[in-house]
VEXDREN-2710 file (C-alpha; in Angstrom, 1 decimal):
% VEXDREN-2710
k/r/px/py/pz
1/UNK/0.0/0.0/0.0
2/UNK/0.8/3.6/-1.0
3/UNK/2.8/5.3/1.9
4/UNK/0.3/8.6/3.9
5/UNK/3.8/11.2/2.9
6/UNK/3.8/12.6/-0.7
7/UNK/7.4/12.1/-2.4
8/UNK/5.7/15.0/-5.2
9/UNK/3.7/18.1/-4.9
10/UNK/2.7/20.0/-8.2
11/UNK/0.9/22.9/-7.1
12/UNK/-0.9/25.3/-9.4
13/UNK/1.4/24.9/-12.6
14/UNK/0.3/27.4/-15.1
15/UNK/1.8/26.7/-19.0
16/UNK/0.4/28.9/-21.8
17/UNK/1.9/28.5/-25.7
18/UNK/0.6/31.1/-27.9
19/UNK/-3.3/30.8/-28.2
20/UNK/-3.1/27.8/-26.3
21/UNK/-3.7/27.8/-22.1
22/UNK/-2.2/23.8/-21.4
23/UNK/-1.7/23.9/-18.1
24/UNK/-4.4/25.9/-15.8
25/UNK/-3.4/25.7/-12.3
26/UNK/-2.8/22.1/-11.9
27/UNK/-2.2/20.5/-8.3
28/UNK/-1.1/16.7/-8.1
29/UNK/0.0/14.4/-5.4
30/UNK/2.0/11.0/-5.7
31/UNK/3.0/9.1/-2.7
32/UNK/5.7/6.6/-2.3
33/UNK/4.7/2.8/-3.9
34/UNK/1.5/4.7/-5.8
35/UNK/0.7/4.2/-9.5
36/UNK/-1.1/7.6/-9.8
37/UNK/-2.9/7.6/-13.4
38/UNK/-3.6/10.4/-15.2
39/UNK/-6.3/10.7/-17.8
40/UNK/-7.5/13.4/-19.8
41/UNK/-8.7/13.8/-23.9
42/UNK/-5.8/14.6/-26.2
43/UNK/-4.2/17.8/-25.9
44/UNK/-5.8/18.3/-22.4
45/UNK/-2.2/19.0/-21.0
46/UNK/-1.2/16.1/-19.3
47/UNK/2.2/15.5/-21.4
48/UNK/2.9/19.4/-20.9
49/UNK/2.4/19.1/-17.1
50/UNK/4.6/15.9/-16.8
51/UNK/7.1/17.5/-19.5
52/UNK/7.7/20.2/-17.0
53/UNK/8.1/17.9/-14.5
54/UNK/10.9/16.3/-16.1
55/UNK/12.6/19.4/-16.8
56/UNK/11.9/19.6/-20.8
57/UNK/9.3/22.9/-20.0
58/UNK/9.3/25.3/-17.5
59/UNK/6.3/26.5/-16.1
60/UNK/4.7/29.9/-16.2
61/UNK/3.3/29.6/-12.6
62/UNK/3.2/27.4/-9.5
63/UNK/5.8/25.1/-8.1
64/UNK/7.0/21.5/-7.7
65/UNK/8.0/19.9/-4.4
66/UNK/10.1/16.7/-3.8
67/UNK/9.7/15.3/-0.3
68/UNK/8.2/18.5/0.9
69/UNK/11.3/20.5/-0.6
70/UNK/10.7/22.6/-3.9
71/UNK/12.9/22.2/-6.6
72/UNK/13.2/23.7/-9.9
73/UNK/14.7/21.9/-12.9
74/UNK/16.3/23.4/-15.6
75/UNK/16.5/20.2/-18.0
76/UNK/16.2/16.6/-17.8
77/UNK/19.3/15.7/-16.4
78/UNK/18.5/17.7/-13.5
79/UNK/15.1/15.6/-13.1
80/UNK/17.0/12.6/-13.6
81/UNK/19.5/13.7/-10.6
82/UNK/17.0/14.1/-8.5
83/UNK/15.2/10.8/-8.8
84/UNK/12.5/11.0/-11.5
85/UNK/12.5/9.1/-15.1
86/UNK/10.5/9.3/-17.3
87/UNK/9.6/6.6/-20.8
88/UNK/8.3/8.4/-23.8
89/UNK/5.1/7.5/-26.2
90/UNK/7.9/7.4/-28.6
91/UNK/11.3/5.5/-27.3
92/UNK/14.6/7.7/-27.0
93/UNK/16.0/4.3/-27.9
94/UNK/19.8/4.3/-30.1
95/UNK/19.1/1.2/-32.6
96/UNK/22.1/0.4/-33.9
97/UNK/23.4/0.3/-30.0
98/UNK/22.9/-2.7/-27.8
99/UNK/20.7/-2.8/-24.8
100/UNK/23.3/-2.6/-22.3
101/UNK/24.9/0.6/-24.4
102/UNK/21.5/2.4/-24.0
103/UNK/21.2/1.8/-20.7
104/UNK/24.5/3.4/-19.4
105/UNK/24.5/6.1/-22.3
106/UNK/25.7/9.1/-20.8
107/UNK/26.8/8.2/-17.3
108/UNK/29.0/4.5/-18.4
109/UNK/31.0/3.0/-15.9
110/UNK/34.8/3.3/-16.9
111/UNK/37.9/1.3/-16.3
112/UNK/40.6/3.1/-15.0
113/UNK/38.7/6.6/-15.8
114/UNK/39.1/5.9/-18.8
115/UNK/37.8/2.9/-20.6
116/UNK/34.4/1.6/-21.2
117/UNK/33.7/-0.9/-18.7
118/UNK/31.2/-3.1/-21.2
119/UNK/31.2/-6.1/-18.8
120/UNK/30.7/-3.9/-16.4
121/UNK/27.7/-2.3/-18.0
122/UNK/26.4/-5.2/-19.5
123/UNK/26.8/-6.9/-15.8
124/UNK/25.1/-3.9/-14.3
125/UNK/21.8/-4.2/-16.6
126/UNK/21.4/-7.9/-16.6
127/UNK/21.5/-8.0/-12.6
128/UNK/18.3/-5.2/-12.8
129/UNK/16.7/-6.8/-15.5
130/UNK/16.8/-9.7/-13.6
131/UNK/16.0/-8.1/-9.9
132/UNK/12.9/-6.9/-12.1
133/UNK/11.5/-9.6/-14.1
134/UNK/12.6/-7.3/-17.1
135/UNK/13.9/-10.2/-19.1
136/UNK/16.1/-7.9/-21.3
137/UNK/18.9/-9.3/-23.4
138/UNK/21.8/-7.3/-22.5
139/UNK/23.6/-7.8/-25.5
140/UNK/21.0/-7.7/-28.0
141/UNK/20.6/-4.8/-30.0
142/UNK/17.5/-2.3/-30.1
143/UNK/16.7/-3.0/-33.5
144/UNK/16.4/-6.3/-33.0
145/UNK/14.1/-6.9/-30.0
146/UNK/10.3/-6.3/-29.9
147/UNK/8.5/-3.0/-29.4
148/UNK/7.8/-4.5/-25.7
149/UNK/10.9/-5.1/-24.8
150/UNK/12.1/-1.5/-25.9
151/UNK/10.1/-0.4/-23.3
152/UNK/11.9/-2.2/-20.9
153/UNK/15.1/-0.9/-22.0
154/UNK/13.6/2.5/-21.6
155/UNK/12.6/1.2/-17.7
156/UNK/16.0/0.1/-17.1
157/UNK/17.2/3.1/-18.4
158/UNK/15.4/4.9/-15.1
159/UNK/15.9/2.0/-12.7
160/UNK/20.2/2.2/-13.8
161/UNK/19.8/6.2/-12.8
162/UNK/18.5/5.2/-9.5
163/UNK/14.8/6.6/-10.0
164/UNK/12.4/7.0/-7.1
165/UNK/9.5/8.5/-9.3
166/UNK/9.1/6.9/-12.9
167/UNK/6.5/8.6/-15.8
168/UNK/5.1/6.6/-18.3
169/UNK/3.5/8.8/-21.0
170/UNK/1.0/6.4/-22.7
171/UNK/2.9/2.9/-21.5
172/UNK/0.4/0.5/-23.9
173/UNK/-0.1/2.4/-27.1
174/UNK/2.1/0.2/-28.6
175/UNK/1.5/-3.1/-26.8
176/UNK/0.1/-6.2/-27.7
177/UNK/-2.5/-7.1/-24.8
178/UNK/0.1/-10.0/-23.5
179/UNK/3.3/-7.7/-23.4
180/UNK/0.6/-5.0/-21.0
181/UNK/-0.2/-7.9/-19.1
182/UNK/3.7/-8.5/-18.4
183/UNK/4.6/-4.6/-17.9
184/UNK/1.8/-4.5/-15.4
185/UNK/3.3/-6.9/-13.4
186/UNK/6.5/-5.2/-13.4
187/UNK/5.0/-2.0/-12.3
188/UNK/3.8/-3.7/-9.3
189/UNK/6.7/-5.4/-8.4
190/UNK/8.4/-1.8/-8.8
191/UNK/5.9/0.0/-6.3
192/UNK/6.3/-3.0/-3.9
193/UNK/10.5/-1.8/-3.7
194/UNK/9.2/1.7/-3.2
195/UNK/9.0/3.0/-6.6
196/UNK/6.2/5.8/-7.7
197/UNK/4.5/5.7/-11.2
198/UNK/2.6/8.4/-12.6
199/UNK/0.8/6.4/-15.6
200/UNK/-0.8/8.6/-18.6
201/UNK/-3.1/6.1/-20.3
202/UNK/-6.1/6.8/-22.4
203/UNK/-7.4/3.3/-21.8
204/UNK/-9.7/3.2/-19.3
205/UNK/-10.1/-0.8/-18.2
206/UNK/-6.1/-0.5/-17.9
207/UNK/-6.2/2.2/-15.5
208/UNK/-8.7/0.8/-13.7
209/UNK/-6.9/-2.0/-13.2
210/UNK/-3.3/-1.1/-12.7
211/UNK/-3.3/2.4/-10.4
212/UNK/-4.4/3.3/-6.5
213/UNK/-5.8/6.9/-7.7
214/UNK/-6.9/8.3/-10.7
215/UNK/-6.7/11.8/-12.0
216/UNK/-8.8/13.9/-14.6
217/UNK/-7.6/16.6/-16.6
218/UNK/-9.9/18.7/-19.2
219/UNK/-8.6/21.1/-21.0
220/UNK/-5.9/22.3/-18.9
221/UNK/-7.8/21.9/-15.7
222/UNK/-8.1/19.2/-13.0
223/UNK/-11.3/18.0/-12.7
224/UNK/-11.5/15.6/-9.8
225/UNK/-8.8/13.1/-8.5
226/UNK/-10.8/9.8/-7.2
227/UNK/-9.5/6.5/-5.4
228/UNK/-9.6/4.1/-8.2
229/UNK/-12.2/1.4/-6.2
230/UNK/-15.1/2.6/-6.9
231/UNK/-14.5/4.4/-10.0
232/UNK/-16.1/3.2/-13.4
233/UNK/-15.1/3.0/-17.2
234/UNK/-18.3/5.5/-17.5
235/UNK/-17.4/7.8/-15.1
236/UNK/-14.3/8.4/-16.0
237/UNK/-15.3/8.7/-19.3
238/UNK/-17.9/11.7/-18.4
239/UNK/-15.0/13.5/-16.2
240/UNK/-13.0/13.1/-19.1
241/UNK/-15.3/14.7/-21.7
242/UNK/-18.0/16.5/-19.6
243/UNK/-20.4/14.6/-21.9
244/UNK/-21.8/11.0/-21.8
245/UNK/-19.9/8.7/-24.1
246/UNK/-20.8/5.5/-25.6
247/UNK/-18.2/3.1/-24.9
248/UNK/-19.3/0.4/-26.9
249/UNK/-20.0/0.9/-30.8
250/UNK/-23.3/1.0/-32.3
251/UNK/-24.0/-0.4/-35.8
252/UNK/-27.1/-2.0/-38.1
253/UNK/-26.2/-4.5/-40.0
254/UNK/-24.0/-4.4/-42.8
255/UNK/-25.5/-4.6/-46.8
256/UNK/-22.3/-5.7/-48.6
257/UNK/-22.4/-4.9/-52.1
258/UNK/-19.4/-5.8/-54.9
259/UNK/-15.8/-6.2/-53.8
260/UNK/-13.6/-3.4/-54.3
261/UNK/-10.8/-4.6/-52.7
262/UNK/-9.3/-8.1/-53.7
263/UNK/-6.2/-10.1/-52.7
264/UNK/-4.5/-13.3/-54.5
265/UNK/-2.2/-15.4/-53.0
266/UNK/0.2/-12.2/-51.8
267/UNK/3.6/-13.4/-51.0
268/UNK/6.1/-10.4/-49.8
269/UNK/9.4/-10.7/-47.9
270/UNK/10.1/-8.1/-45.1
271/UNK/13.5/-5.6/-44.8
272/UNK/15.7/-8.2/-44.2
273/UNK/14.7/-10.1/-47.3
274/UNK/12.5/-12.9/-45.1
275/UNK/8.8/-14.5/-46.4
276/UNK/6.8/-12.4/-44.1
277/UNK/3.7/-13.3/-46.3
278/UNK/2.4/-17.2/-47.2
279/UNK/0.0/-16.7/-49.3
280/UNK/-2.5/-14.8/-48.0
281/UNK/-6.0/-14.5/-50.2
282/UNK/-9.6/-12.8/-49.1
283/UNK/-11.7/-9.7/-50.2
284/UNK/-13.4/-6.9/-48.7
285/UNK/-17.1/-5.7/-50.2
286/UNK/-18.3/-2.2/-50.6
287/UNK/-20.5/-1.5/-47.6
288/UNK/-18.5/-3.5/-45.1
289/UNK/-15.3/-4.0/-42.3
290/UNK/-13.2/-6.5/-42.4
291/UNK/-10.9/-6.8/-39.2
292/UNK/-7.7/-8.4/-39.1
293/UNK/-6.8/-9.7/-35.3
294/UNK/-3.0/-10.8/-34.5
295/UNK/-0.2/-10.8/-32.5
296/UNK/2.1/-7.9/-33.7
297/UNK/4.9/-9.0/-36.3
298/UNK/3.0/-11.7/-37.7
299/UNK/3.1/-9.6/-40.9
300/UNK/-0.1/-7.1/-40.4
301/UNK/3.0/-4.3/-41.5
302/UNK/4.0/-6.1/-44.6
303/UNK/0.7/-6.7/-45.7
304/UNK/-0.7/-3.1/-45.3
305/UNK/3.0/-1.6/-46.9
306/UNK/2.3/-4.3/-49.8
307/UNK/-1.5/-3.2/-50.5
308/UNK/-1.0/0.5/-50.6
309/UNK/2.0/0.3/-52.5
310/UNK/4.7/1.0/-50.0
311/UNK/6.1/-2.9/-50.6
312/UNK/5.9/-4.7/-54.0
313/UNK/4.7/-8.2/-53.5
314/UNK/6.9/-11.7/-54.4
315/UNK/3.8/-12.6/-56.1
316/UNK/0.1/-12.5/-55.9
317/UNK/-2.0/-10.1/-56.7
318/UNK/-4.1/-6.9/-55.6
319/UNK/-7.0/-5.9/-57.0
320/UNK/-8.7/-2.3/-56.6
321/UNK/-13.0/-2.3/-58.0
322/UNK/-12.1/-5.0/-60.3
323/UNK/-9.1/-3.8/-61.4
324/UNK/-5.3/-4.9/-61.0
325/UNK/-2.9/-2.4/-58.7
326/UNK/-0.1/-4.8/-57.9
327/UNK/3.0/-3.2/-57.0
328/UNK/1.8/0.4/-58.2
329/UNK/3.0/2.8/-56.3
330/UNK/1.6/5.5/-53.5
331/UNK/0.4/7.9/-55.5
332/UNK/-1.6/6.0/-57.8
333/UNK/-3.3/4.3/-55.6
334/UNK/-4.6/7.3/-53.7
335/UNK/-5.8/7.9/-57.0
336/UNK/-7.5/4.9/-57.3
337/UNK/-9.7/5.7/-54.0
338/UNK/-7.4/4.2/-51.6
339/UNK/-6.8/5.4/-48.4
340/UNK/-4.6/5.0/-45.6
341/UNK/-4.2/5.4/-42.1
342/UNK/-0.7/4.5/-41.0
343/UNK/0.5/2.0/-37.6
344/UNK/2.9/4.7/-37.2
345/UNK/1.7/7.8/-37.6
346/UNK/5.5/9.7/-37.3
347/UNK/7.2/7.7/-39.7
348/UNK/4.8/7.2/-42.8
349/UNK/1.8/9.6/-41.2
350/UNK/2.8/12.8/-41.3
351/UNK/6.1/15.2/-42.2
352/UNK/6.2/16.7/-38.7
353/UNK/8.2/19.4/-40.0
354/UNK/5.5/20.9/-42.7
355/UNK/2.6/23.1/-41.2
356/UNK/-1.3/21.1/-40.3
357/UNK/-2.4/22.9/-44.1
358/UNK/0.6/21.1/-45.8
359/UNK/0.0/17.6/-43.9
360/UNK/-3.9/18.1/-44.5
361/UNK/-3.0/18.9/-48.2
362/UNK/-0.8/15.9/-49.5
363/UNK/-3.2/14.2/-51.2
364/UNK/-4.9/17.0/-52.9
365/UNK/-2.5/19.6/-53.7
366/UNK/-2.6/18.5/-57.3
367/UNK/-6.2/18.9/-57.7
368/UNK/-9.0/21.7/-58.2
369/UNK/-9.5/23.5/-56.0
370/UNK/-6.1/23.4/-54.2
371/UNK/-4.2/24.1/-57.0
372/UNK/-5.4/25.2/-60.4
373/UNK/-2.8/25.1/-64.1
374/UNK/0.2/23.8/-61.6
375/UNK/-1.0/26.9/-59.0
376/UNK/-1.2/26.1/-55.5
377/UNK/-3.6/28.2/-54.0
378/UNK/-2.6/28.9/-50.2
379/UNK/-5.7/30.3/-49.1
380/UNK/-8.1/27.3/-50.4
381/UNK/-5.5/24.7/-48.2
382/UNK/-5.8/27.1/-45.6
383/UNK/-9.7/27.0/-45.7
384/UNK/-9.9/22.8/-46.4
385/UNK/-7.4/22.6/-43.3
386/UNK/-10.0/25.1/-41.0
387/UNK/-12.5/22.9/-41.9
388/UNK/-11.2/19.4/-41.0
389/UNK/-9.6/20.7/-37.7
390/UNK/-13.0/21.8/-36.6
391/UNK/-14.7/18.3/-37.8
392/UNK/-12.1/16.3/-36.3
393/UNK/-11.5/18.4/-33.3
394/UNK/-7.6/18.8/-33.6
395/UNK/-6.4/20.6/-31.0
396/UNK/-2.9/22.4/-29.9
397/UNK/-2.8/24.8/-33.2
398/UNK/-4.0/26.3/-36.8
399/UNK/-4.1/25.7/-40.7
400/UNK/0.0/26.8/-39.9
401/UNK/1.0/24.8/-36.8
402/UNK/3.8/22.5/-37.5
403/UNK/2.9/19.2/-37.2
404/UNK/5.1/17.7/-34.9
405/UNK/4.5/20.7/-32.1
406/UNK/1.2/18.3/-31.9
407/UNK/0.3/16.0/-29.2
408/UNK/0.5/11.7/-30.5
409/UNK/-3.3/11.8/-30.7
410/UNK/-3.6/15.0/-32.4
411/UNK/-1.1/14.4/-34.6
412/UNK/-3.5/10.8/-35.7
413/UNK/-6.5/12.9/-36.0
414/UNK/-4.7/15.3/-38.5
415/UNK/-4.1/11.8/-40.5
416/UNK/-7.3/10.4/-40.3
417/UNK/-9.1/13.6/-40.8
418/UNK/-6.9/13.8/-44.4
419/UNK/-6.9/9.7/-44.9
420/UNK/-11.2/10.0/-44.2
421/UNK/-11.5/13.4/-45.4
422/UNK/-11.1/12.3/-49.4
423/UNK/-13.9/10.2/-49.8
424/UNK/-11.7/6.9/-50.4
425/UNK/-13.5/3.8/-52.0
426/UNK/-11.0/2.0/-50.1
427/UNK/-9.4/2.4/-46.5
428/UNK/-7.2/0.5/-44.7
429/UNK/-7.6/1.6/-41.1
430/UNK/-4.2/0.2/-39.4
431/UNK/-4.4/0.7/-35.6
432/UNK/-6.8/4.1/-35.9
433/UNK/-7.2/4.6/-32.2
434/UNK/-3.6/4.2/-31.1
435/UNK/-3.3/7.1/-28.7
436/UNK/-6.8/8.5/-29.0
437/UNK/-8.8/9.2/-26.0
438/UNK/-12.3/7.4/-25.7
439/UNK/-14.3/10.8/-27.0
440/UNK/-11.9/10.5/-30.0
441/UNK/-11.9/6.9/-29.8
442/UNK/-15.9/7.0/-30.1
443/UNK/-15.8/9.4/-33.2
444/UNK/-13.7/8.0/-35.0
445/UNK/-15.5/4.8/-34.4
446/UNK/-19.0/6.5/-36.0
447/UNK/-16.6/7.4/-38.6
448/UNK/-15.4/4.2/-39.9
449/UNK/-19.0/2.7/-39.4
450/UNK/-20.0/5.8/-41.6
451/UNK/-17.7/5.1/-44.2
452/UNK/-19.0/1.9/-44.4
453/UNK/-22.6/2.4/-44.4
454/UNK/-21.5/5.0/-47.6
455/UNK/-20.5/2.4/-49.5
456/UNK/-17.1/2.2/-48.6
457/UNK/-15.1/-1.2/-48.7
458/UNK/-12.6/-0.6/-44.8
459/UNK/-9.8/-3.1/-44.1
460/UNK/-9.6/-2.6/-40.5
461/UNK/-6.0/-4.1/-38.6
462/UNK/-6.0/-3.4/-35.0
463/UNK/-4.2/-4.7/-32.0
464/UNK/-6.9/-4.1/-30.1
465/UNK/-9.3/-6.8/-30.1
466/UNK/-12.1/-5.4/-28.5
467/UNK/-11.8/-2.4/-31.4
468/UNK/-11.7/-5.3/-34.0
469/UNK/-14.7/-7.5/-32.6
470/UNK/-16.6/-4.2/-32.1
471/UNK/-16.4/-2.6/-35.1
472/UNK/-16.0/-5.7/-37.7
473/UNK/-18.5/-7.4/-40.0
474/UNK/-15.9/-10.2/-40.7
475/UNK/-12.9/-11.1/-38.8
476/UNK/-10.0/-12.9/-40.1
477/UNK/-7.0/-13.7/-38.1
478/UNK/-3.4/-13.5/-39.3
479/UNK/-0.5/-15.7/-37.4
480/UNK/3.2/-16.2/-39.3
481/UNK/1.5/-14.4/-42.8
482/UNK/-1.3/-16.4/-43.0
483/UNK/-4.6/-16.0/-42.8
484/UNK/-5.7/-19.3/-40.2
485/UNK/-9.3/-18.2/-40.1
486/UNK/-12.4/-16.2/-41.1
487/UNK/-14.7/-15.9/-37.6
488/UNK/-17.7/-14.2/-36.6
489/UNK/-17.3/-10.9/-34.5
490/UNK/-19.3/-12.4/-32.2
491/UNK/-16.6/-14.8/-31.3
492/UNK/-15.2/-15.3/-27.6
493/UNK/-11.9/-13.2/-27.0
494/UNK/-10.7/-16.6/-25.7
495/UNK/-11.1/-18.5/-29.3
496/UNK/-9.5/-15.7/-30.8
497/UNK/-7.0/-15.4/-28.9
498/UNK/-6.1/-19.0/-29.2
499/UNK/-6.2/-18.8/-33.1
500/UNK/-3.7/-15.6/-33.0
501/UNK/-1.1/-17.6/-30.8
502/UNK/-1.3/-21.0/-33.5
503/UNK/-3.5/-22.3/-31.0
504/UNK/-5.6/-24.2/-34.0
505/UNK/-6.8/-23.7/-38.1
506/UNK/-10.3/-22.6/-37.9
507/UNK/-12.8/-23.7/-40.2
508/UNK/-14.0/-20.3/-42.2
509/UNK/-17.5/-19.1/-41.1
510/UNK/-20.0/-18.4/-43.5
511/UNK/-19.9/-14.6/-44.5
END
């Protein structure tokens, strides 16, 4: 249990950025062997506040106390001195370097003064790992290792520095359901040695699970800080949007018309020139989602990259309405009707460095009435981009806001409200919630079932299997790059879940 003393007082933190107010007199209270959540809708300030916690802003007002003393920190490193860590929605991670380089980065242990100590280093990380229940290769390098384990490097990182207080900013976005299970448990065992967490999470059954208070911020403001027993998935959902929200996804039944979108037999290697797809066959109809449910890396990426035309297949085919698109590349098949909402968002997304008008722009800057006789025309982007921030509700800027100045789920809505906002005959929807809160989460929800009820053909891949069972007409599940089943959405989580792991060949359900 959580000790009665706080180790960290934030009391009233102010942060204003030009037009926007982020941080509105904020008070917060963690105590020693406390996972403290924090929830709030995107861009409701929760990674400014804990960004100025960790010494990366500093605030405008108010002040922040460490075992009743206040401190001020000028950077990170002076955050990291005093005890706190903090792991990013997006890893500071060093691929090329090996686990136990990442680790020490920065403050290695020498020999003679001098000399790298790697035994010493690589002894160093493996004795935490294992004091943890980490389970971190020492010697393996970043690039190599899953997405889950990353994270761990990034906790070892803290635990190495000797943190008291650790900050996870969104901890799950990019977890499979078994690896949140495992990092659970090691947040436990870390609050059991004395450890604090502050957890940001937009997932509501994880927080109720995981932390011993929860606190609600809305647009800059707290709203109410509860003891998580008691709390509900509703209630927290109403703090967090000052509306009721429908947390499960309404939908009539689909009419599927014609397919639009066909695949034959794809076979595609990945990066390091490895079959990543078998042979992997099915179709979507107009008027309908299909939902593909795996474990990540058992080739969701390749098969998205290969069917909008980021990968050229081995063989097979893809078809578009009837027509043949194999291997053509981005641009014609955004021409073709297809759109696409990236896994990562960063990397293939968005170019963080052009303004929310550029991004919002990409896929119509060559047409009427964006650009007319090779003529952009800056005040018709501008006007396009006014509108789809208002409909999507991006927040943290304008039309000329760069891009990566955005919060993670900003930054998604700007691609979905560009992906959505052409019309597509075709969309392939991979992971479209990852880092949305659950008002987002619910519109873009009535999006996608929108989209389909227009007509539109959606390939929907999600780690997420409540989003896939929820939202899908059809569910097909993926394991080593084939396809091992076609189920009913109505399917037990358990059955699926035993089909994603090569638990057993299911026989294909009748569409």
């Amino acid at each position: 249990m959580p000790d009665a003393t706080p180790v960290l007082e934030l009391r009233g933190i102010t942060k204003q950025f030009p037009g926007v107010l982020a941080n509105d007199h904020v008070d917060l209270d963690l105590y020693r062997g406390e996972i403290h959540a924090l929830l709030g809708e995107n861009g409701a300030g929760k990674s400014t506040l804990m960004n100025i916690l960790y010494g990366l802003y500093k605030a405008d007002e108010g002040e922040v106390l460490l075992n009743g003393k206040p401190v001020t920190f000028s950077s990170a490193k002076d955050a990291i001195e005093s005890g706190i860590g903090m792991v990013h929605q997006h890893f500071m991670l060093i691929p090329v370097m090996t686990v136990a380089e990442n680790v020490v980065l920065g403050t290695e242990p020498t020999v003679g003064g001098v000399f790298l100590d790697e035994n010493g280093a690589e002894a160093r990380v493996r004795e935490l790992s294992h004091r943890f229940g980490l389970a971190v290769d020492p010697e393996a390098r970043v690039q190599d290792i899953t997405v889950g384990q990353q994270q761990r490097v990034e906790i070892l990182k803290a635990l190495y520095r000797r943190a008291d207080i650790l900050i996870l900013d969104e901890p799950t976005a990019v977890l499979t359901p078994q690896e949140a299970s495992d990092l659970f448990g090691i947040l436990r065992a870390l609050t059991q040695e004395g450890m604090s967490v502050i957890f940001i999470s937009h997932k509501l059954n994880e927080v109720l699970e995981i932390s011993n208070r929860i606190t609600v911020l809305r647009r800059g403001k707290v709203i109410e800080t509860v003891p998580t027993a008691g709390a509900t998935e509703e209630t927290l959902a109403r703090a967090m949007v000052g509306r009721e929200v429908l947390l499960r996804v309404e939908k009539k039944p689909a009419t599927p018309g014609e397919p639009l979108l066909t695949v034959e037999n794809l076979h595609a290697k990945d990066d390091r020139e490895l079959e990543r797809l078998n042979g992997i066959s099915f179709e979507v109809r107009a008027g309908e989602i299909v939902g593909v449910a795996g474990v990540d890396g058992n080739g969701q990426s390749e098969l998205i990259e290969t069917i909008v035309g980021l990968r050229k297949p081995t063989s097979g085919r893809v078809l578009v309405g009837g027509r043949e698109v194999t291997g053509d590349g981005t641009r014609q098949m955004i021409d073709d009707g297809v759109g696409h909402i990236p896994e990562d968002r960063q990397k293939w997304g968005l170019v963080l460095d052009f303004s929310l008008t550029e991004n919002l722009s990409l896929h119509e800057y060559r047409k009427a009435p964006e650009s007319r006789f090779g003529w952009l025309s800056p005040r018709r982007m501008v006007a396009r981009a006014r509108t789809l921030i208002s409909e999507f509700d991006i927040r943290g800027g304008g039309p000329q806001t760069r891009a990566g100045d955005l919060s993670g789920g900003n930054q998604q809505k700007v691609v979905l409200a560009r992906e959505i906002g052409t019309n597509p005959r075709v969309l392939v929807a991979a992971q479209p919630t990852r880092g949305l809160d659950v008002g987002a989460i619910e519109y873009v929800h009535r999006r996608l079932v929108g989209e389909r009820d227009a007509g539109e053909a959606v390939l929907l891949i999600s780690l997420e299997l409540e989003e896939i069972r929820s939202l899908s007409d059809r569910v097909l599940v993926i394991y080593e790059g084939r396809i091992v089943g076609e189920y009913s959405p109505e399917t037990s989580e358990e059955e699926l879940g035993l089909a994603m792991t090569g638990g057993r060949r299911a026989e294909e359900v009748p569409a």
